[in-house]
N, CA, C, O and CB atoms as a CASP TS submission, in Angstrom:
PFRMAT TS
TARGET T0000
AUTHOR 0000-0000-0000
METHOD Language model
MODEL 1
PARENT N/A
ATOM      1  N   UNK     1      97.214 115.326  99.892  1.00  0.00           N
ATOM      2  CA  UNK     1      97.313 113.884  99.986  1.00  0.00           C
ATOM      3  C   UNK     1      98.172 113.396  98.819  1.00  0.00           C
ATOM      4  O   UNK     1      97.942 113.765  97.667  1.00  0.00           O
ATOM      5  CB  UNK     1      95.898 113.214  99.977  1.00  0.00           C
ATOM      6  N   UNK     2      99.160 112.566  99.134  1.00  0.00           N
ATOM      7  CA  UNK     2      99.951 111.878  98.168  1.00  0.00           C
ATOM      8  C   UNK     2      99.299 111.283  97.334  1.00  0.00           C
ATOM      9  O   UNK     2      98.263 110.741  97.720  1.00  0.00           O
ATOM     10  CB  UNK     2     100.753 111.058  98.606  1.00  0.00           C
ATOM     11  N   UNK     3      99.814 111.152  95.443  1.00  0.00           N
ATOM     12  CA  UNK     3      98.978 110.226  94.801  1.00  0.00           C
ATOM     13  C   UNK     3      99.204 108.973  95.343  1.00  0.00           C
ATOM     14  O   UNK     3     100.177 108.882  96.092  1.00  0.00           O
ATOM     15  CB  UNK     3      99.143 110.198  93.410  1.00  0.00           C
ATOM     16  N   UNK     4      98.283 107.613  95.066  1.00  0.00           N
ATOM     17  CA  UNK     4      98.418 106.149  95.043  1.00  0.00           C
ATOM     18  C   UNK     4      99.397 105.661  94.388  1.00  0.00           C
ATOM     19  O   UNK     4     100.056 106.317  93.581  1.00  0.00           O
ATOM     20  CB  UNK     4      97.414 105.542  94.587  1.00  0.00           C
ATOM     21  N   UNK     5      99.604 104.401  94.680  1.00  0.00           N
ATOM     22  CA  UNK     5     100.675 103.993  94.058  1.00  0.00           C
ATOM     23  C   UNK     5      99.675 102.624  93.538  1.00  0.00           C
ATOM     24  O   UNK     5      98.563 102.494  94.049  1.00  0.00           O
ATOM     25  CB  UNK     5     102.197 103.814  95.079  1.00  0.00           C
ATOM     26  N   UNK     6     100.294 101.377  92.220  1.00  0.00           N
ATOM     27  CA  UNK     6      99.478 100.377  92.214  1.00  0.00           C
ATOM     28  C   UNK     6      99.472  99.425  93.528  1.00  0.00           C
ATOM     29  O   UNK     6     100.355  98.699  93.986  1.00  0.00           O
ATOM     30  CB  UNK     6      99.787  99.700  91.052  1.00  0.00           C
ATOM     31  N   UNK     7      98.791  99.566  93.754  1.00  0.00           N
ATOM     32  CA  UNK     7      98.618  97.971  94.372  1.00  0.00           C
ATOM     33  C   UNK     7      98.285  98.775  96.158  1.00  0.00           C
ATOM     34  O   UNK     7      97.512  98.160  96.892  1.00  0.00           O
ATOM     35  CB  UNK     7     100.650  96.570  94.147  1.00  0.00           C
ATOM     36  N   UNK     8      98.556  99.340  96.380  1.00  0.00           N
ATOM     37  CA  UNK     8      98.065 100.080  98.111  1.00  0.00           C
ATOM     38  C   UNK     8      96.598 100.407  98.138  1.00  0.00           C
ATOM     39  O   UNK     8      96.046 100.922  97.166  1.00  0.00           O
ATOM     40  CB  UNK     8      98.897 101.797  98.541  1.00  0.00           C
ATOM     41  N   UNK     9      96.058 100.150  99.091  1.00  0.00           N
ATOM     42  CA  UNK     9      95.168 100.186  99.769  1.00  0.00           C
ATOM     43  C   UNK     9      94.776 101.573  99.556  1.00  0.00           C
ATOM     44  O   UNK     9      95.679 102.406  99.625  1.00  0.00           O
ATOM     45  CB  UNK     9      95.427  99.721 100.981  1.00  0.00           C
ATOM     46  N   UNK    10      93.641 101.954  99.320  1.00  0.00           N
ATOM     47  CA  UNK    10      92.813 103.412  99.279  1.00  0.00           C
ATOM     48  C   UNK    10      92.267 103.306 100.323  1.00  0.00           C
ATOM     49  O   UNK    10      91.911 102.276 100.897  1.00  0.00           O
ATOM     50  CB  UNK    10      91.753 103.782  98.177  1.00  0.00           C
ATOM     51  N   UNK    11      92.102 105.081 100.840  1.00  0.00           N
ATOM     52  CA  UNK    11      91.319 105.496 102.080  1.00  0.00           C
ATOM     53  C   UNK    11      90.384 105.284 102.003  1.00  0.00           C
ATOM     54  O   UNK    11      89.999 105.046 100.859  1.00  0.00           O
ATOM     55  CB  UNK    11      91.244 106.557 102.504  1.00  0.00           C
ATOM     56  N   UNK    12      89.443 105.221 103.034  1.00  0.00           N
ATOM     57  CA  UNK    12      87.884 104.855 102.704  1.00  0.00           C
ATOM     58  C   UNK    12      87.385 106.263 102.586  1.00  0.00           C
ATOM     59  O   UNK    12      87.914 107.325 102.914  1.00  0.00           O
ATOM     60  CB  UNK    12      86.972 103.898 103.965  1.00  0.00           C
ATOM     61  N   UNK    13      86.091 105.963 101.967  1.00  0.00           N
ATOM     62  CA  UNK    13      85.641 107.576 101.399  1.00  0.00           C
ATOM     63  C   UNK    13      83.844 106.981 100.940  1.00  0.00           C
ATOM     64  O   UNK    13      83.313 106.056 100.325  1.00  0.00           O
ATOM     65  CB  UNK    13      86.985 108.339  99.478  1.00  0.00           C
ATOM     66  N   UNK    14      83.631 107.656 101.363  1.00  0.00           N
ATOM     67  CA  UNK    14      81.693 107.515 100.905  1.00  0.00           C
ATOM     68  C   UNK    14      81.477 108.586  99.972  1.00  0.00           C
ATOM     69  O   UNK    14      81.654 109.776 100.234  1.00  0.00           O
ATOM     70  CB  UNK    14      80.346 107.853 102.377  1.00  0.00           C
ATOM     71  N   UNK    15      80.967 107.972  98.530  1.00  0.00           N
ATOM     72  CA  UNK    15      80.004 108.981  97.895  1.00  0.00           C
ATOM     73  C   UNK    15      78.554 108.967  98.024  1.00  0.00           C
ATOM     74  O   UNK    15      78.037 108.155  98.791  1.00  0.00           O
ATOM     75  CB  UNK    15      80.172 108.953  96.604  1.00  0.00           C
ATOM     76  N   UNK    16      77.933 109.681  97.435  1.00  0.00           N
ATOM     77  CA  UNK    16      76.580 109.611  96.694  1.00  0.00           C
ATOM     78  C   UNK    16      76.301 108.534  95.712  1.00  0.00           C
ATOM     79  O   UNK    16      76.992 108.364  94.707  1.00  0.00           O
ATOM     80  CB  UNK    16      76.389 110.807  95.966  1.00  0.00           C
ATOM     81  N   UNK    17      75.198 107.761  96.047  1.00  0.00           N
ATOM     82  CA  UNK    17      75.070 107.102  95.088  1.00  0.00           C
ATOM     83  C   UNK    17      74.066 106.905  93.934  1.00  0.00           C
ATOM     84  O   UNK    17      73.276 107.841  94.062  1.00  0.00           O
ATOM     85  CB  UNK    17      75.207 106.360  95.538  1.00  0.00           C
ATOM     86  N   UNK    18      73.670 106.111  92.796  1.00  0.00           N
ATOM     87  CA  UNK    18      72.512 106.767  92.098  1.00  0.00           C
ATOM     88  C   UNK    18      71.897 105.365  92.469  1.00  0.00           C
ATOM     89  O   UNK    18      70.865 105.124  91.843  1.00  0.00           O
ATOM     90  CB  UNK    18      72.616 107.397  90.318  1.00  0.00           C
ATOM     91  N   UNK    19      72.265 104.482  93.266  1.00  0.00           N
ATOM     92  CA  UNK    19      71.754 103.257  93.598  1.00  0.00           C
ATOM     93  C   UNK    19      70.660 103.418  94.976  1.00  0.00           C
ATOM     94  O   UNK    19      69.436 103.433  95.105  1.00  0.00           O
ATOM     95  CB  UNK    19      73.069 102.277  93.870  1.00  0.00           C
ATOM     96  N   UNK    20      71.848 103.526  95.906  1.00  0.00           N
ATOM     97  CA  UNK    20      71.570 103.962  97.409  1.00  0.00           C
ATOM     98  C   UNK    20      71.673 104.921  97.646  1.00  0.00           C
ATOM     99  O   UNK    20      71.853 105.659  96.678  1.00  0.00           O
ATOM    100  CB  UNK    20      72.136 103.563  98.315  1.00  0.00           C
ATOM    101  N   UNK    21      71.644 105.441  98.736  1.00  0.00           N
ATOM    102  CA  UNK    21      71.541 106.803  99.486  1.00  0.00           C
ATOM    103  C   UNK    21      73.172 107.378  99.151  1.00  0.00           C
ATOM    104  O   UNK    21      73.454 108.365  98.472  1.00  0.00           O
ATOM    105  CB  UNK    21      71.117 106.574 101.422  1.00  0.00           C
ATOM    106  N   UNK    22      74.043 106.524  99.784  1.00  0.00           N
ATOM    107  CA  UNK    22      75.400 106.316 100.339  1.00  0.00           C
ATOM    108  C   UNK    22      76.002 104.980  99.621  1.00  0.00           C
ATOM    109  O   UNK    22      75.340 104.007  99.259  1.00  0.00           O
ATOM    110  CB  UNK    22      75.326 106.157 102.028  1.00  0.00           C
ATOM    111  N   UNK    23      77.622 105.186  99.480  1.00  0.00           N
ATOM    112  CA  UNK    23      78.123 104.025  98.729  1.00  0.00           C
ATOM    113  C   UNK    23      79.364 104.399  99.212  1.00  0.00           C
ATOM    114  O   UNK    23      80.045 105.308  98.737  1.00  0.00           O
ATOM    115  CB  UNK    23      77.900 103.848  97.092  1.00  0.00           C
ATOM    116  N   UNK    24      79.835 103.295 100.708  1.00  0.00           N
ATOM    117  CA  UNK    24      81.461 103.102 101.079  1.00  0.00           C
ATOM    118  C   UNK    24      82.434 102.415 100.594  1.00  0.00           C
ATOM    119  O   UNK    24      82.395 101.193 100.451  1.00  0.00           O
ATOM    120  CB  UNK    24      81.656 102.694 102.094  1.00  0.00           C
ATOM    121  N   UNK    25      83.336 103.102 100.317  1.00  0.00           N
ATOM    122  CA  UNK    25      84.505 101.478  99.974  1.00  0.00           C
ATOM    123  C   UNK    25      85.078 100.776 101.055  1.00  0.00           C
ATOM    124  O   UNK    25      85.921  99.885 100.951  1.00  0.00           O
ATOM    125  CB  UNK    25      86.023 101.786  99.130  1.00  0.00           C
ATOM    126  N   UNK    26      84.388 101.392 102.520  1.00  0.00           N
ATOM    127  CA  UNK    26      84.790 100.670 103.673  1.00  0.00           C
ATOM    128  C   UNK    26      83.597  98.894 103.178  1.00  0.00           C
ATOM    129  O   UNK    26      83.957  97.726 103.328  1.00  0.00           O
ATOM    130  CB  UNK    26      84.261 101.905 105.514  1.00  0.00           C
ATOM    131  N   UNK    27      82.793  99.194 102.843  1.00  0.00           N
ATOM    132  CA  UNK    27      81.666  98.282 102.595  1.00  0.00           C
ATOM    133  C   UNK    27      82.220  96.824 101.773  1.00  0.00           C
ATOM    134  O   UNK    27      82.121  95.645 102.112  1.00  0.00           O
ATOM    135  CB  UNK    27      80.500  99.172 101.647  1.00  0.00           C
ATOM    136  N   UNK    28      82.740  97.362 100.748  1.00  0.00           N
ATOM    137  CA  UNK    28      84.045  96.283 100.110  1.00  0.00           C
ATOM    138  C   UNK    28      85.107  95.976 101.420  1.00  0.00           C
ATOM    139  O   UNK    28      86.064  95.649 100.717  1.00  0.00           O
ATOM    140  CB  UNK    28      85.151  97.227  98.605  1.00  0.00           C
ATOM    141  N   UNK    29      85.464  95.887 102.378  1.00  0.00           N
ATOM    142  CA  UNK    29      86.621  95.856 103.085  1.00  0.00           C
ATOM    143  C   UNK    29      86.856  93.893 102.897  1.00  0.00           C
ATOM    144  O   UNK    29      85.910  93.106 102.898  1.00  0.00           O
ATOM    145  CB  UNK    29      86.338  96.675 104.907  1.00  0.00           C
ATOM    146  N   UNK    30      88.187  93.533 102.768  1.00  0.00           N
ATOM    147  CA  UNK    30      88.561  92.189 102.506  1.00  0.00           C
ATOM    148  C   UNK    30      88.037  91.273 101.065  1.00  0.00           C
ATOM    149  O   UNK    30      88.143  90.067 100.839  1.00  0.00           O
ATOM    150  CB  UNK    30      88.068  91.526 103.748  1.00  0.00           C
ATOM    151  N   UNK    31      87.390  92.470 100.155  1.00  0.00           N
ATOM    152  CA  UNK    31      86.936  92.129  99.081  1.00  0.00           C
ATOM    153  C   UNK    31      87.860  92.476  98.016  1.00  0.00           C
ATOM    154  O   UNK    31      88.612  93.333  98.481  1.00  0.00           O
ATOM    155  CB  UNK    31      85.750  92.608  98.955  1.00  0.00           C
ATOM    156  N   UNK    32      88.272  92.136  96.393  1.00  0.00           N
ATOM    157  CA  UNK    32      89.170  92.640  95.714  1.00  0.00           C
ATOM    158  C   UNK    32      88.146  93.598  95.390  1.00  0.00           C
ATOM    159  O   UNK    32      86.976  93.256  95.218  1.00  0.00           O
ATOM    160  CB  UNK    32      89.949  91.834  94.702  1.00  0.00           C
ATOM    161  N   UNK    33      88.581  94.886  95.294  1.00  0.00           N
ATOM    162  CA  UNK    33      87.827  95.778  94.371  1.00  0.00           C
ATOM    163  C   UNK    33      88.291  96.957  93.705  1.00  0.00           C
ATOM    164  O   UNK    33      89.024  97.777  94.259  1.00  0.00           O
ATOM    165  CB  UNK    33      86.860  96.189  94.965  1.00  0.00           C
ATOM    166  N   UNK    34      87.816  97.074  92.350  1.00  0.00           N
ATOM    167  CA  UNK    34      88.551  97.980  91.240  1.00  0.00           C
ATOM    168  C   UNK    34      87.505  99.014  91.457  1.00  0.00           C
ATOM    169  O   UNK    34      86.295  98.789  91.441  1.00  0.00           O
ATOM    170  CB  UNK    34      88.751  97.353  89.498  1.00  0.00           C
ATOM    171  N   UNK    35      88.269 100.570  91.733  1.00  0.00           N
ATOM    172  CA  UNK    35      87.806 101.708  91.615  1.00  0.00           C
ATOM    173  C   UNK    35      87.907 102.518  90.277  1.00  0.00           C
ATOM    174  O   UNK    35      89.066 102.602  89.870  1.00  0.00           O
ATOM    175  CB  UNK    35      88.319 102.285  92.558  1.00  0.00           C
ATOM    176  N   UNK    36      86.998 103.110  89.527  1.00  0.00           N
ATOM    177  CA  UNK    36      87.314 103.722  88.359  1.00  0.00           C
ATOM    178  C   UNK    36      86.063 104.982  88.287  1.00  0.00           C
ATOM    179  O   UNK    36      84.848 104.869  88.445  1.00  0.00           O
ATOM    180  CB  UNK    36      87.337 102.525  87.056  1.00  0.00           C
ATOM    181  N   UNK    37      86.989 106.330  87.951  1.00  0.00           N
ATOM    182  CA  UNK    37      86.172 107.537  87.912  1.00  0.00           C
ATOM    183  C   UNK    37      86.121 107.962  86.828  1.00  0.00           C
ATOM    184  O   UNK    37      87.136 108.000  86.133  1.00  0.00           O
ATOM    185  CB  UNK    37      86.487 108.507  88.642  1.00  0.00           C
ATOM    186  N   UNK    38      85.029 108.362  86.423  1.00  0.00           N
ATOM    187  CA  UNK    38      84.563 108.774  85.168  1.00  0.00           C
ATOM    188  C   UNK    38      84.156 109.798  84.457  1.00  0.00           C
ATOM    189  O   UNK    38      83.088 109.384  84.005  1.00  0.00           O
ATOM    190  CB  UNK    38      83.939 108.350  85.020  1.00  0.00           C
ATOM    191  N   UNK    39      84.267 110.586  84.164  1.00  0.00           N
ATOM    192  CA  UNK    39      83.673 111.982  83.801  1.00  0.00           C
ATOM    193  C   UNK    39      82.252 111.882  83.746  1.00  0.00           C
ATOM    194  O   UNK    39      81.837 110.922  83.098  1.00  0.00           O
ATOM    195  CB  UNK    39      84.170 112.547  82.433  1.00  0.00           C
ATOM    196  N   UNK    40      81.356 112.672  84.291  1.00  0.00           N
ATOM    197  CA  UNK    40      79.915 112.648  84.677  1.00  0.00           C
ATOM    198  C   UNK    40      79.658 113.247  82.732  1.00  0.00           C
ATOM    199  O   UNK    40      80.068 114.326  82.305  1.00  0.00           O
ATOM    200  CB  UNK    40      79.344 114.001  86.454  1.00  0.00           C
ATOM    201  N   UNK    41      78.924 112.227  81.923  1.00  0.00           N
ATOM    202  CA  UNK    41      78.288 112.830  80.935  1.00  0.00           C
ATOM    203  C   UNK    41      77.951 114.439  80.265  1.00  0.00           C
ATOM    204  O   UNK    41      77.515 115.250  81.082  1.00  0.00           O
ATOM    205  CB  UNK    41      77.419 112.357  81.213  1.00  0.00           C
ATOM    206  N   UNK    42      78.050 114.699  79.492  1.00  0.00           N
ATOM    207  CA  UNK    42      77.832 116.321  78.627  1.00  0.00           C
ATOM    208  C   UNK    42      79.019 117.610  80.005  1.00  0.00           C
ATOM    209  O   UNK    42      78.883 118.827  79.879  1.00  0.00           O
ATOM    210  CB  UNK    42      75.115 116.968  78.676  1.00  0.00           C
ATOM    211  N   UNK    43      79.739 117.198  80.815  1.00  0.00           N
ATOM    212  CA  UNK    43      80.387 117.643  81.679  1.00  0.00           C
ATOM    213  C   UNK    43      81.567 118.577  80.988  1.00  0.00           C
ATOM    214  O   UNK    43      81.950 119.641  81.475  1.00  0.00           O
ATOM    215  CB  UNK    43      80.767 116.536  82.497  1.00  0.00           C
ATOM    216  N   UNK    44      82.288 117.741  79.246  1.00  0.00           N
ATOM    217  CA  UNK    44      83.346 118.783  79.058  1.00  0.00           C
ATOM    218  C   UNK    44      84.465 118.293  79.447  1.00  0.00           C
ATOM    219  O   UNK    44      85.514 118.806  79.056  1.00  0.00           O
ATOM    220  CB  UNK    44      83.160 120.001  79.723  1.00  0.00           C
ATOM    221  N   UNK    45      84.461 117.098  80.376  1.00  0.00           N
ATOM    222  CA  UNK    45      85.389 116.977  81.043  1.00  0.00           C
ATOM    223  C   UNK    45      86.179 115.549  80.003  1.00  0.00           C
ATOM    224  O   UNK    45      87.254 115.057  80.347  1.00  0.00           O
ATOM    225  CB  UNK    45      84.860 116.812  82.700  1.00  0.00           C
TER
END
């Protein structure tokens, strides 16, 4: 898959969540929303 570019639309994609069960970014759809990934704690990463 090609990287993103700013400003285009991301695929929708469901993770795991530590909230809910499930967490879509189809769920945001027509909403502004900022995605940001994080290195999971003591990971190294």
């Amino acid at each position: 898959m090609p990287a993103l570019q700013p400003g285009a639309q991301a695929p929708d994609f469901t993770l795991a969540s530590h909230v809910d069960s499930k967490l879509s970014l189809g769920g945001f759809k027509g909403r502004k929303t900022v995605v940001a990934f994080l290195p999971f704690a003591f990971t190294g990463g």
